[in-house]
C-alpha positions as CSV (number, residue, x, y, z in Angstrom):
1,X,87.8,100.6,159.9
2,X,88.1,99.1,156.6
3,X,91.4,99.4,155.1
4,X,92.7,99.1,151.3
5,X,95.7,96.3,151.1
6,X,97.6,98.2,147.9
7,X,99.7,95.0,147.6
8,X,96.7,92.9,146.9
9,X,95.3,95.3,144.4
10,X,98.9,95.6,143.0
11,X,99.2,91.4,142.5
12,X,95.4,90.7,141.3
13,X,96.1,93.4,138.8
14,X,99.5,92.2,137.2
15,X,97.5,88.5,137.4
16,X,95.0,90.0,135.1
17,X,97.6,91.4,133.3
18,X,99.5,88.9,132.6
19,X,97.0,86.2,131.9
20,X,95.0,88.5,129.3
21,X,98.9,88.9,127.8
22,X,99.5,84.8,127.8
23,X,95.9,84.6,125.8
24,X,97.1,87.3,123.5
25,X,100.2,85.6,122.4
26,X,98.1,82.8,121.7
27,X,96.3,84.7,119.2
28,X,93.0,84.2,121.1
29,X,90.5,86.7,120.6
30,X,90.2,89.3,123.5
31,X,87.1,90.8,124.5
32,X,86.1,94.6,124.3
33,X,85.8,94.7,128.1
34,X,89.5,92.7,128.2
35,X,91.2,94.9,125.5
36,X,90.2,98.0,128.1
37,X,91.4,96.2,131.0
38,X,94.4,96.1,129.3
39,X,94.7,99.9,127.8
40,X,93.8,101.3,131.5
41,X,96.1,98.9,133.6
42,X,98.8,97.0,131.4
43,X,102.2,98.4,131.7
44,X,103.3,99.8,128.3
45,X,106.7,97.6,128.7
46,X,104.0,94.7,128.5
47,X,101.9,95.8,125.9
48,X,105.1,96.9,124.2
49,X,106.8,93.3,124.5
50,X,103.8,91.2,123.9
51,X,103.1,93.7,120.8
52,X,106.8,92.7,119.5
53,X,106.2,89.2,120.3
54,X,103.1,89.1,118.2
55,X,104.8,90.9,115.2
56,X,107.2,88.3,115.0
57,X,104.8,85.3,115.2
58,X,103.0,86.6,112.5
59,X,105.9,87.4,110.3
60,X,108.4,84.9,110.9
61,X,110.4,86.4,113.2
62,X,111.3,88.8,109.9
63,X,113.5,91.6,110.6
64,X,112.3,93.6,107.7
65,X,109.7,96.6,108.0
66,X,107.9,97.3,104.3
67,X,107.0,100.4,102.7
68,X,105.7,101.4,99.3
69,X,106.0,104.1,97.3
70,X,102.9,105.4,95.6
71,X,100.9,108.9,95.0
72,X,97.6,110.6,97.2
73,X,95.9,111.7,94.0
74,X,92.6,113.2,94.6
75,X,89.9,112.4,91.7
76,X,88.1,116.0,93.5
77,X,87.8,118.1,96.3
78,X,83.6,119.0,96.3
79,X,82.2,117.2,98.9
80,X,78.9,117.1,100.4
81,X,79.7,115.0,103.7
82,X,81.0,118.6,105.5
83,X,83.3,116.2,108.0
84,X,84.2,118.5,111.1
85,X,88.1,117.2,110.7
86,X,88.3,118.1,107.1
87,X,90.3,121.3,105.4
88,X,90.3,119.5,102.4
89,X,86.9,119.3,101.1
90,X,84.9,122.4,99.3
91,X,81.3,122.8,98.5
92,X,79.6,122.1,95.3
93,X,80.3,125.8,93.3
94,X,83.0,126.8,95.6
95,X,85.7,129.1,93.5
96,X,88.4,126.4,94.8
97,X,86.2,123.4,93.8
98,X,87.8,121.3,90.9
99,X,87.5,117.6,89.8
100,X,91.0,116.2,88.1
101,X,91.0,116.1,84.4
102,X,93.1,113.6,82.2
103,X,96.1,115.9,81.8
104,X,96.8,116.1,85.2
105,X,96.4,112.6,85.7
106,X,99.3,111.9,83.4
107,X,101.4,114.3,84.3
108,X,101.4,113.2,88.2
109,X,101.4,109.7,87.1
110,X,104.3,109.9,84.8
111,X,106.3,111.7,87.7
112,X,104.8,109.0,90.3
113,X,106.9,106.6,87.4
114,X,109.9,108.4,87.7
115,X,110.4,108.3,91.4
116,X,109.7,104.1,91.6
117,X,106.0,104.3,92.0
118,X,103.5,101.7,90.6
119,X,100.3,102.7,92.6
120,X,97.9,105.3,93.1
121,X,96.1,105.6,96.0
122,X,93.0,107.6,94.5
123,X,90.6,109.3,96.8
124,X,88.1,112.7,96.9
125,X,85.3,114.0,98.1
126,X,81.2,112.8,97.8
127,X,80.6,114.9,94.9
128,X,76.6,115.0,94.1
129,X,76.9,114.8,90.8
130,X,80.0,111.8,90.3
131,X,78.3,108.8,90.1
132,X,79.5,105.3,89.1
133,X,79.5,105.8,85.3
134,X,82.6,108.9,86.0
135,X,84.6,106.5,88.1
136,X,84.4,103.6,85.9
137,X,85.0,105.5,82.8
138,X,87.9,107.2,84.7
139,X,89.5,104.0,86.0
140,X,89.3,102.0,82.1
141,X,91.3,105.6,80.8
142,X,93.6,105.5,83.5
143,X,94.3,101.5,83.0
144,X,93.9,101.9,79.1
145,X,96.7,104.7,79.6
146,X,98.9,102.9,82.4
147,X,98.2,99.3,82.9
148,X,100.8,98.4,85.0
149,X,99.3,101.1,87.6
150,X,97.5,99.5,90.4
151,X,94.5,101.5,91.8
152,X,93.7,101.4,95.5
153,X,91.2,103.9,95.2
154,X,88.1,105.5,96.7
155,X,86.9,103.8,100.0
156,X,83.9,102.2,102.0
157,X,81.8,106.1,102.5
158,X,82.3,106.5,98.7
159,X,81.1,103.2,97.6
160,X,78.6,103.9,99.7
161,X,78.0,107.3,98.5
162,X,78.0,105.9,95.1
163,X,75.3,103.3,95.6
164,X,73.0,105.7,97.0
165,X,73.0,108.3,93.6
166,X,72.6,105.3,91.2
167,X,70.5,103.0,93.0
168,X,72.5,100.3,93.4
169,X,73.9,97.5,95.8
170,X,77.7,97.9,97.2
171,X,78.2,94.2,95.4
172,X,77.1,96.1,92.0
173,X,78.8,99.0,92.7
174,X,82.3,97.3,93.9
175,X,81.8,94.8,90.7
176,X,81.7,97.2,88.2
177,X,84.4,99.2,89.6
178,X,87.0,96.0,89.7
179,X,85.9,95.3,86.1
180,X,87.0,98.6,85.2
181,X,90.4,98.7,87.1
182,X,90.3,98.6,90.6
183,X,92.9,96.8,92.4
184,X,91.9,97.5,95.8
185,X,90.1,99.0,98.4
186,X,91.6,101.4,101.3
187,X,90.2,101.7,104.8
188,X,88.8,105.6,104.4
189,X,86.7,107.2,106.3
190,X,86.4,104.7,109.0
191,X,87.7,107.2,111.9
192,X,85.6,106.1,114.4
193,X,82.6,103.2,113.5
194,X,80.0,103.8,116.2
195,X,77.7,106.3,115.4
196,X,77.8,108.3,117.9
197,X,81.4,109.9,117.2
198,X,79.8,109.6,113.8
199,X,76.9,111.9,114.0
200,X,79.3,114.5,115.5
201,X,82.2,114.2,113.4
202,X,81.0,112.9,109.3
203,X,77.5,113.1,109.9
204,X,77.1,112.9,105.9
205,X,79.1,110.1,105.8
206,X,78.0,106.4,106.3
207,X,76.8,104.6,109.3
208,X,79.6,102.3,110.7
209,X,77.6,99.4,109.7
210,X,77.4,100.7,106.1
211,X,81.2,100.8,106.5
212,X,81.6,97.3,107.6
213,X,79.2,96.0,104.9
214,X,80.8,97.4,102.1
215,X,84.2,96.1,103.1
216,X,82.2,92.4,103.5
217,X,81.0,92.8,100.2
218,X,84.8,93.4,98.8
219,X,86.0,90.4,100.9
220,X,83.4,88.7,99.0
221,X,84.4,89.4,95.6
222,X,88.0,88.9,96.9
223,X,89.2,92.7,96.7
224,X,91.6,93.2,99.3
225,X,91.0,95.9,101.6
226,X,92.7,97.7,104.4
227,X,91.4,99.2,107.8
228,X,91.8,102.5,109.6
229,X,91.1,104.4,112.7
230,X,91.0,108.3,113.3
231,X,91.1,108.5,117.2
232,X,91.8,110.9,119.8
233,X,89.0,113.1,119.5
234,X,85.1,113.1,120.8
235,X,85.3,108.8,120.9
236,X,85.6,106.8,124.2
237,X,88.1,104.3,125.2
238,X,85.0,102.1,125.0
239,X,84.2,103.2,121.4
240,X,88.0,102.1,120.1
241,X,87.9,98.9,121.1
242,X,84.2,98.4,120.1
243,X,86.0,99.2,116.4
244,X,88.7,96.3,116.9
245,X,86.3,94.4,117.4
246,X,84.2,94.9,114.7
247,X,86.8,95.0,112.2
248,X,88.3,91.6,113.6
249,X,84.7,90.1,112.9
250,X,84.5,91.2,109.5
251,X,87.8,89.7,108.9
252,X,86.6,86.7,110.7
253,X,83.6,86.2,108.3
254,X,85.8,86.7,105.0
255,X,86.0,83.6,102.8
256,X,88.6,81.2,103.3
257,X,90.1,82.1,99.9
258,X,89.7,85.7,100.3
259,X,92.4,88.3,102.0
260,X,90.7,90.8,103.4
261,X,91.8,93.2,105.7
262,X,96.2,93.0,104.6
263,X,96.6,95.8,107.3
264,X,95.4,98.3,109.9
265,X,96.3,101.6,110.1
266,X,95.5,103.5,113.6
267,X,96.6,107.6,113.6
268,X,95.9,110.3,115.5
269,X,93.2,113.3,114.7
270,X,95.0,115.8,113.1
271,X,93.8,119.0,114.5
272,X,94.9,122.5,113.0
273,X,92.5,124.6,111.4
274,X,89.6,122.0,111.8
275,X,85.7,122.5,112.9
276,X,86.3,120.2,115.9
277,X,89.1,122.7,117.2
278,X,87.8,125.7,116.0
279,X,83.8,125.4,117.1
280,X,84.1,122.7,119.7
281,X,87.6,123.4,121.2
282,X,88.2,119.5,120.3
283,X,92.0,118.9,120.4
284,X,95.0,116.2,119.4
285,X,95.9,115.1,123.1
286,X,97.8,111.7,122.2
287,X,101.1,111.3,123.3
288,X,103.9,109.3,121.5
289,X,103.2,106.9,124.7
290,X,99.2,106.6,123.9
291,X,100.1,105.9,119.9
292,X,102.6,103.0,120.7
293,X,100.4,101.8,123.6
294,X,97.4,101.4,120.6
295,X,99.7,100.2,118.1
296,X,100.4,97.2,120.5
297,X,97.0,97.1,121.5
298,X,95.7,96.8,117.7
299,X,98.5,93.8,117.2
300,X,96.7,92.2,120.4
301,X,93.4,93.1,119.7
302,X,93.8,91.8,115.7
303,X,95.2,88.7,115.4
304,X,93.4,87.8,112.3
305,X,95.0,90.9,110.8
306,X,98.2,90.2,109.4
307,X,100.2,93.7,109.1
308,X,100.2,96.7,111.7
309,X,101.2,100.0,110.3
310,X,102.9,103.1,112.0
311,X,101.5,106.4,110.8
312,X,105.1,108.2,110.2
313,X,102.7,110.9,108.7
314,X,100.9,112.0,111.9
315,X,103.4,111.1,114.8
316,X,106.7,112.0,113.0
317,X,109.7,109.3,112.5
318,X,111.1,108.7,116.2
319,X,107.5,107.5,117.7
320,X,107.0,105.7,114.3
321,X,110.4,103.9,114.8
322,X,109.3,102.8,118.0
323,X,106.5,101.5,116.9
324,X,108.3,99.1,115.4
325,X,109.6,97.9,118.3
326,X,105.9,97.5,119.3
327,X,104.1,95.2,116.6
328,X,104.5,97.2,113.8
329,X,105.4,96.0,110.8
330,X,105.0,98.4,108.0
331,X,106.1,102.2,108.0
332,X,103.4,102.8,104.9
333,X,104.4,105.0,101.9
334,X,106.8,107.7,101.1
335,X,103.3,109.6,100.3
336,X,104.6,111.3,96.9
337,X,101.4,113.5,97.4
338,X,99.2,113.3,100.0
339,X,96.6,116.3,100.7
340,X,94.4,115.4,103.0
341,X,95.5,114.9,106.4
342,X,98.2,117.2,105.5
343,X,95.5,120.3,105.4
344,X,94.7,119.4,109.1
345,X,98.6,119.9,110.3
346,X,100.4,116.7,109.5
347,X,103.8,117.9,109.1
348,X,106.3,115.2,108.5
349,X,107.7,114.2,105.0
350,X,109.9,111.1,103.8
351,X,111.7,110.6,100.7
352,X,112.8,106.9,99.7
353,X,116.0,107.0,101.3
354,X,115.1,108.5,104.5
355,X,112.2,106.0,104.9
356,X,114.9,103.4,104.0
357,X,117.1,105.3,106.7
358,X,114.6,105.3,109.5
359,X,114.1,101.9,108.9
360,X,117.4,101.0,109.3
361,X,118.1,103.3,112.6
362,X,115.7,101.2,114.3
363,X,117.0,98.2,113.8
364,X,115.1,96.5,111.1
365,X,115.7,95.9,107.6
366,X,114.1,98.1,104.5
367,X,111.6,96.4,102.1
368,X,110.0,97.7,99.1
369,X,106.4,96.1,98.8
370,X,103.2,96.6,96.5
371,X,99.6,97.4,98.3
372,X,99.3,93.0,98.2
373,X,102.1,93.1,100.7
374,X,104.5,91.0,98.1
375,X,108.7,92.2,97.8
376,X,109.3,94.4,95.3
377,X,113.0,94.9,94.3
378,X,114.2,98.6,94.0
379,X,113.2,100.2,90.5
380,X,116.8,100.6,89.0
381,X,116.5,103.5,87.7
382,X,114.5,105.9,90.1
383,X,114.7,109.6,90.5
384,X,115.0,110.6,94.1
385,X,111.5,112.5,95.5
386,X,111.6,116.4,95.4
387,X,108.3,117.6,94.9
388,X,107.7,120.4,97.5
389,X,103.6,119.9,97.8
């Protein structure tokens, strides 16, 4: 009779382990089929220490965690990409519809001002009839009005959305857009890239290889970009690492002079009130264990990525502090106004000194950055946030 020796399963499996962990801290690039060995049989004390150790070769053995202040200002809410995670969006004619007009702009800017902001990250909806002529002719106002405001607006399914009304390439599209203003480019709407999970989630979006070539195009005209990833939900183990993967290519074929990717952002789907709940029974099943077992996962499966960020907004402060402890480096924005993943249940808030706080409780040191990842000092004089939104 054929018996199992546990032991010997027990040793060839820490082996694995452990040399997959050595070739991670050498910043060699692991394999999809090596990053799920890891996720299904790595200890998270292992992922959690190589994580940390990884953090600190990329940043110098730094003790300081950034953050940035800045606003979640949505240009409009009509969208035609009816993504089964949204609360946000509304349909072209919808009573509730609205696109932002110049007034409002200013007033939300001038308070972003007043609390220590310089940045806007400026996102909405695929609205049929916004094409690239609105955008740039909103971003020259907005720059004529405030030029010291930086614009990390739109993202890679709105480029992309943009192209296809006018005609154009993402290269045209992306140029005019940084002639007129833009700064940089955030990671939206990558949830998950293969299109499977993408056909059942943002079918109206683009294709993840749409995603991935607008953000080669940016690289290429040397407008930084970040990265993101919306899992627990209808993906596969398989299917988040397939998306490390890809995104650690595209940052692999960036030019040499050329930033790319500054940081990736991994959260959890946020759940309450959405189509995937409601129709499909679809659920937010990730434990504050899962999150810092992918943070340290992302900071081993990235190593041509530079900063890791914890998603305070969607796990709440004590997971995000430990995060820290796992390769993060960044504990993202106070989010002066943020509307999105907010409709879908996100619950937690920060003002500047409670981020500062948090920071500080876990062990690290508080610094103020801009969306290029450079120190800021502290606005001297800076109203402290209030806004109930």
């Amino acid at each position: 009779m054929y018996h199992i020796n546990k032991n010997r399963i027990f040793i060839f499996v820490h082996m694995e382990t452990s040399k997959l962990l050595e070739r991670a801290l050498k910043l060699d690039f692991l394999s999809l089929e090596e990053g799920m060995w890891l996720y299904h049989n790595a200890p998270t004390a292992d992922l959690v220490y190589t994580g940390n150790a990884l953090r600190d070769i990329h940043k110098k053995n730094s003790r300081h965690v950034t953050w940035i202040i800045d606003r979640n200002l949505n240009t409009t809410n009509v969208c035609i990409a009816n993504c089964k995670f949204c609360n946000f969006f509304r349909r072209p004619g919808h009573e509730e519809s609205y696109i932002t007009d110049i007034e409002t702009y200013k007033r939300k800017i001038d308070e972003t001002i007043r609390y220590g902001g310089e940045q806007l990250l400026l996102q909405g909806g695929h609205h049929p009839e916004l094409g690239l002529r609105f955008y740039t002719g909103l971003f020259r106002e907005l720059k004529q009005l405030y030029p010291q405001i930086k614009l990390h607006a739109l993202g890679p399914p709105e480029i992309a959305h943009i192209a296809k009304l006018d005609g154009l390439s993402h290269t045209e599209v992306l140029s005019a857009l940084k002639e007129a203003g833009l700064d940089s480019l955030p990671g939206a709407g990558a949830e998950i890239l293969n299109d499977r999970v993408r056909r059942l989630i943002s079918k109206g979006k683009c294709s993840g290889r749409e995603w991935l070539d607008v953000m080669r195009a940016a690289h290429q005209l040397d407008i930084t970009t970040s990265a993101t990833m919306m899992f627990g939900h209808v993906e596969t183990i398989e299917e988040r690492f397939e998306h490390l993967v890809w995104l650690r290519e595209v940052q692999a074929e960036k030019p040499a002079s050329a930033k790319g990717f500054l940081a990736f952002i991994p959260w959890p789907f946020q759940d309450d009130g959405t189509l995937l709940r409601k129709i499909r029974g679809i659920r937010n099943t990730i434990s504050g264990d899962e999150y810092i077992r992918m943070i340290a996962l992302s900071r081993i499966m990235l190593p041509n990525i530079e900063n890791i960020q914890a998603s305070w907004l969607t796990i709440g402060k004590q997971v995000a502090q430990l995060c820290l402890h796992a390769g993060a480096n960044d504990f993202g924005s106070i989010m002066i106004e943020e509307n999105v993943v907010s409709a879908a249940g996100a619950p937690h808030r920060f003002t500047s000194s409670g981020i500062q706080e948090a920071i500080r409780e876990a062990g690290f040191i508080p610094q103020l950055r801009n969306q290029q990842y450079e120190y800021r000092e502290m606005p001297a004089l800076m109203e402290e946030q209030v806004i109930d939104y």
